[in-house]
C-alpha positions in Angstrom: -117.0 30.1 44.2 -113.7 31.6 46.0 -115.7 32.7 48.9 -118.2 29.7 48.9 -116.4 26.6 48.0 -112.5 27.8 49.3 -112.7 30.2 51.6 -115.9 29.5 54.2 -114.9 25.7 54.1 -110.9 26.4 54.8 -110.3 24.3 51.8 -106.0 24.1 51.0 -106.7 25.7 47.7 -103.6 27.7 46.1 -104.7 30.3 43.6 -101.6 31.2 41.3 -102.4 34.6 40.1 -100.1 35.0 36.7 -99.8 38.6 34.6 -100.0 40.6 38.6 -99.3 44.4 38.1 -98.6 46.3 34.8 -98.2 43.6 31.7 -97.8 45.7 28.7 -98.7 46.0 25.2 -101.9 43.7 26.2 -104.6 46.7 26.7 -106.7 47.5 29.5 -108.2 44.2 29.6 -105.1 42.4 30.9 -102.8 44.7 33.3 -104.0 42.3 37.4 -104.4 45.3 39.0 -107.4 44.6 41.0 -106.9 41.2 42.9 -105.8 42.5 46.3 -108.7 44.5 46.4 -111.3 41.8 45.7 -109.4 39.4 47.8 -109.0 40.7 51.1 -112.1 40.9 52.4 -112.0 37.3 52.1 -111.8 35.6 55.4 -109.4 32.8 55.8 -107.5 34.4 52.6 -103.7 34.3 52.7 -102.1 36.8 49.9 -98.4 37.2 49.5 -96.6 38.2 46.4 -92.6 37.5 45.9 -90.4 40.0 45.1 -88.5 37.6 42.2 -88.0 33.9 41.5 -86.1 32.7 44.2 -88.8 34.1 46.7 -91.7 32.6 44.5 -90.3 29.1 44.6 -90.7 29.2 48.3 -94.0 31.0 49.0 -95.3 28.1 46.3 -94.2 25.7 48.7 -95.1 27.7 51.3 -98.7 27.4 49.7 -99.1 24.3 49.0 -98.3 23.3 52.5 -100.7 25.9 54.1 -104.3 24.3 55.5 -105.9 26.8 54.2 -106.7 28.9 51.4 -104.0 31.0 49.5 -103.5 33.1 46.7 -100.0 33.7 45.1 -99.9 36.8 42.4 -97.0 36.8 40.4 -96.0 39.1 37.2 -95.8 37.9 33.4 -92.1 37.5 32.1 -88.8 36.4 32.6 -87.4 36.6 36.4 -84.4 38.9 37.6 -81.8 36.4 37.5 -81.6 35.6 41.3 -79.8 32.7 42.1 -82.5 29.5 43.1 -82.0 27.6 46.3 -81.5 24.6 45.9 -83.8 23.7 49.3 -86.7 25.1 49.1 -88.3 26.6 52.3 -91.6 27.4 54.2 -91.9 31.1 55.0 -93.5 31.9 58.2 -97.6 33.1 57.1 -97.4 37.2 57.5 -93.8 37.6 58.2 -91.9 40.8 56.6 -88.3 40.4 55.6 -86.4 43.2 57.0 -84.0 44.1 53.2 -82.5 47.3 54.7 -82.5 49.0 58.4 -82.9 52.5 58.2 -84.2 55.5 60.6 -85.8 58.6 58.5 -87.9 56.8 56.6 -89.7 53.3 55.5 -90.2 52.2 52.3 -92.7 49.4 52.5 -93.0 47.6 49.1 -94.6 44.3 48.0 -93.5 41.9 44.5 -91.5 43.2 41.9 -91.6 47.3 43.5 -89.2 45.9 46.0 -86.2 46.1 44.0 -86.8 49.8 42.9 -87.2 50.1 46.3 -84.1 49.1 47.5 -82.1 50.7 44.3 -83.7 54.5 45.4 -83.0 53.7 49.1 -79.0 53.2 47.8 -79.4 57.1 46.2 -81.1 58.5 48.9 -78.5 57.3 51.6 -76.3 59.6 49.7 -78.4 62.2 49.8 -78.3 61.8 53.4 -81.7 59.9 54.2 -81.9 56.7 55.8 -83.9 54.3 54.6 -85.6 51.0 55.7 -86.3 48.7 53.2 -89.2 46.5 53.7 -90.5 43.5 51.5 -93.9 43.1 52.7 -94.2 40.0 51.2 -97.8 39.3 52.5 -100.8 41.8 51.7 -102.8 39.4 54.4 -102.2 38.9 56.9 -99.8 41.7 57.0 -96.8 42.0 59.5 -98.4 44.3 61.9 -95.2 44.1 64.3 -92.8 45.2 61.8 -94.9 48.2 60.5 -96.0 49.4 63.4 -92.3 49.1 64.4 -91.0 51.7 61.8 -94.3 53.8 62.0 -92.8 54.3 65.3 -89.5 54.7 64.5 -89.5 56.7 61.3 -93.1 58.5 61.4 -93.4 58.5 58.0 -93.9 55.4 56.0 -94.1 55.3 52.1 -96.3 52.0 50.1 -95.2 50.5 47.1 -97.7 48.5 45.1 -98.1 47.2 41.4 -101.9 47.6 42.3 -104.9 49.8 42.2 -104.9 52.0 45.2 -108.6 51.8 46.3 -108.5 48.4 48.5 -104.7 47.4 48.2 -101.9 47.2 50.3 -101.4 50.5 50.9 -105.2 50.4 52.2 -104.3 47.6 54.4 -101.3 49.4 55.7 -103.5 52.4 56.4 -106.0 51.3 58.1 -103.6 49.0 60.5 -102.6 52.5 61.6 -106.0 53.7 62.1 -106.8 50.6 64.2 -104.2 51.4 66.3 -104.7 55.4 66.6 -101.1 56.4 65.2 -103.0 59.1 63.0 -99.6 61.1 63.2 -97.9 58.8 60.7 -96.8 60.4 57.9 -98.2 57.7 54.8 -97.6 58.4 50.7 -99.1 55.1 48.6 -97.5 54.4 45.6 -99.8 52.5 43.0 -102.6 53.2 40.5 -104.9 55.6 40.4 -108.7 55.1 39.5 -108.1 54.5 35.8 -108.1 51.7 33.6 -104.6 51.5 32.5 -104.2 51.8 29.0 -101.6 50.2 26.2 -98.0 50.4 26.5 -94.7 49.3 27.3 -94.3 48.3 31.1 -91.9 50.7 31.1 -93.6 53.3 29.6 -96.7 53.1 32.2 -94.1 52.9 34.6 -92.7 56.1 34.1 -96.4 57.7 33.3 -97.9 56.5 36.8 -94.6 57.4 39.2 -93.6 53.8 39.7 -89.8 54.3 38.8 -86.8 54.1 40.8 -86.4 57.9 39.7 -89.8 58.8 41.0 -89.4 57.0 44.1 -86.1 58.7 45.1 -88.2 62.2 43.8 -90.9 61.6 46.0 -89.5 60.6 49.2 -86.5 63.4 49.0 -89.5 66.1 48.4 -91.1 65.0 51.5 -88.3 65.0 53.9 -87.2 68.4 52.3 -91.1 69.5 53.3 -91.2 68.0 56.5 -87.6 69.6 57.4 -88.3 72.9 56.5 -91.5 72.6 58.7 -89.5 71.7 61.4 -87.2 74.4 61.0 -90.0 77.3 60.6 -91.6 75.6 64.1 -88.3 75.9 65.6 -87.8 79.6 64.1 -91.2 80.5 65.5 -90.7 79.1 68.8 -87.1 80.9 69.4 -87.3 83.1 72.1 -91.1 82.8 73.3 -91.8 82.8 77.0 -92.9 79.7 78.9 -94.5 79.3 82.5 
């Protein structure tokens, strides 16, 4: 019926996805783990998730002004407190919002893994890595500019994703690189394996499938320590040598 009756006929339908991501002490059954993947191929499909309340109350408007299909995925639960404008707002379809410049790395997140994004990217500037900070907002279309952008600029870009990885954003983020031949990118997707999440606590199955703020900063320190040491051996290795 999505594909049918919505999305081949460009109806303005606005599909408002509740319980998106990990939901807790529901079971298996009810953790939304695998709409992104299902509803991407889609053409015509718009998908955006906000990273808290404020941001929601303008991509709903943003929605329900779009001639064209949409679907909105948002988690179960109370919001984070941020302030509500007062004026709500259209956001441009497949625009990025920029949270934190950076230069050594990109952390591109989408809904509520923003703000653990943006807490580790605090603790790793004092480690001394620079971090952007990306809120995807949109898993399609995606802001092709602004990733490519800090592919470029960083080489190494790390996903964020309340969402199976097979099919989701980091998939979409992936293969935008492969369409435009940057195969030297450095990519780590962070999201859920090919499991059926089981019963717990959100924070609990947080912690068990590395989607903290501790195993964020982890993560992205033990690759930069990896790729620095490589960089160090190449420069060991090439020390001396002879060139024509």
């Amino acid at each position: 019926q999505i594909l049918h009756d919505v999305c081949l006929q460009k109806l303005p339908v606005t599909f408002a996805i509740d319980r998106a991501g990990i939901v807790g002490q529901d079971g298996p059954t009810h953790h939304g783990l695998f709409d992104f993947s299902y509803l991407r191929p889609l053409p015509n499909m718009v998908i955006m998730a906000p990273k808290d309340e404020n941001e929601l109350q303008h991509m709903l408007a943003t929605a329900t002004r779009h001639p064209g299909p949409v679907a909105l995925r948002y988690p179960r639960g109370t919001g984070v407190g941020s302030v509500l404008d007062e004026k709500l707002m259209r956001i441009p379809i497949g625009q990025a919002e920029v949270l934190k410049k950076g230069s050594h790395v990109a952390l591109l997140a989408i809904g509520n893994t923003v703000r653990p994004a943006l807490e580790a990217a605090v603790a790793l500037k004092e480690r001394g890595i620079s971090v952007a900070v990306i809120n995807a907002r949109f898993v399609k279309p995606l802001d092709e500019e602004c990733i490519l952008y800090y592919a470029k600029r960083t080489g190494i870009l790390f996903t964020l994703e309340e969402h199976v990885l097979q099919g989701g954003f980091g998939s979409a983020v992936l293969e935008l690189l492969s369409a435009r031949g940057l195969r030297n990118i450095r990519i780590h997707r962070f999201g859920i394996p090919d499991v059926f999440v089981e019963h717990g606590s959100p924070a609990e199955l947080r912690e068990k499938y590395g989607l903290t703020v501790r195993h964020i900063i982890r993560t992205v320190a033990n690759k930069m320590a990896h790729i620095n040491r490589a960089k160090r051996l190449k420069n060991i290795k090439g020390f001396g040598t002879k060139t024509c």
